[in-house]
C-alpha positions in Angstrom: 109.4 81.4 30.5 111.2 79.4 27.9 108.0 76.7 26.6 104.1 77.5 26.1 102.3 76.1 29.2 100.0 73.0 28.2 96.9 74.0 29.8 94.2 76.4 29.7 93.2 78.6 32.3 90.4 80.6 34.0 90.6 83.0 37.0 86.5 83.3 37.8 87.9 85.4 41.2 89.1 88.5 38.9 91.0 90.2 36.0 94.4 88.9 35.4 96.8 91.1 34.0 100.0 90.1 32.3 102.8 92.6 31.7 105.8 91.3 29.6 109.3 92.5 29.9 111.0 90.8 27.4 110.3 88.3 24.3 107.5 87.6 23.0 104.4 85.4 23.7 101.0 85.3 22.5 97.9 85.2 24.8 95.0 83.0 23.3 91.6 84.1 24.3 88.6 82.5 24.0 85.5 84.0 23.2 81.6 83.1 22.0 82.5 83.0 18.9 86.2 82.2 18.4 89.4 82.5 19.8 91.6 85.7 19.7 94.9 86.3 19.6 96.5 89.1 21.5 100.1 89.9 20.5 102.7 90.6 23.3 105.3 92.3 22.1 107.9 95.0 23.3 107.0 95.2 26.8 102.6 94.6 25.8 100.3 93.9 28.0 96.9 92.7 28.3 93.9 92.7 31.1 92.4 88.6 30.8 89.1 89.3 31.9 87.2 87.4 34.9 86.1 84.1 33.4 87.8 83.7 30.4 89.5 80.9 29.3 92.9 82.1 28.1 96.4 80.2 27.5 99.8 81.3 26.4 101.9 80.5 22.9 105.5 81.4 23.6 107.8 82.5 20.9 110.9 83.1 22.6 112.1 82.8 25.7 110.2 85.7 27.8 110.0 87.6 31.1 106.3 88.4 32.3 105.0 90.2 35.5 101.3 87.9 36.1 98.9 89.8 38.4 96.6 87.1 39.5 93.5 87.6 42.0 91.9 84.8 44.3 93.2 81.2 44.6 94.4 79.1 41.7 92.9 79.2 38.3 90.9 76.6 37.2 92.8 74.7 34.4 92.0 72.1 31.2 94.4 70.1 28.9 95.3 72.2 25.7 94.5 69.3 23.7 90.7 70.0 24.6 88.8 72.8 24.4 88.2 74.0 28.0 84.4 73.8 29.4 82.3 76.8 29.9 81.6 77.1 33.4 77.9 79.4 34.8 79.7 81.3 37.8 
């Protein structure tokens, strides 16, 4: 992956786990409170958790196994924050 995806996303089916190889790309979660940041780095990785609205900041180009359950995720336009959804 060479740009930062310009959406949010939300898996409500599962966990989504994201594994990078190579690079370096944040992963933007968002929470009750705020949003936190979780650092990719070195071959990081990260469990999203089922329901969570997360996107991606990338730094460099990067390499990234993405272990998605379910169909596709449920997406919003980066320029607004996403909606909470009552699965």
């Amino acid at each position: 992956m060479t740009g930062s995806p310009g959406h949010w996303e939300m898996h409500p089916r599962g966990d989504e786990i994201l594994i990078l190889l190579s690079g370096s790309v944040d992963v933007i979660l968002e929470t009750t409170r705020s949003e936190q940041v979780v650092a990719l780095r070195k071959r990081g990785s990260c469990i999203v958790p089922s329901g969570v609205w997360h996107r991606q900041i990338v730094h460099e180009p990067s390499e990234m196994i993405v272990i998605t359950p379910g169909r596709a995720p449920s997406t919003a336009r980066c320029s607004s924050r996403p909606r909470r959804l009552r699965l």
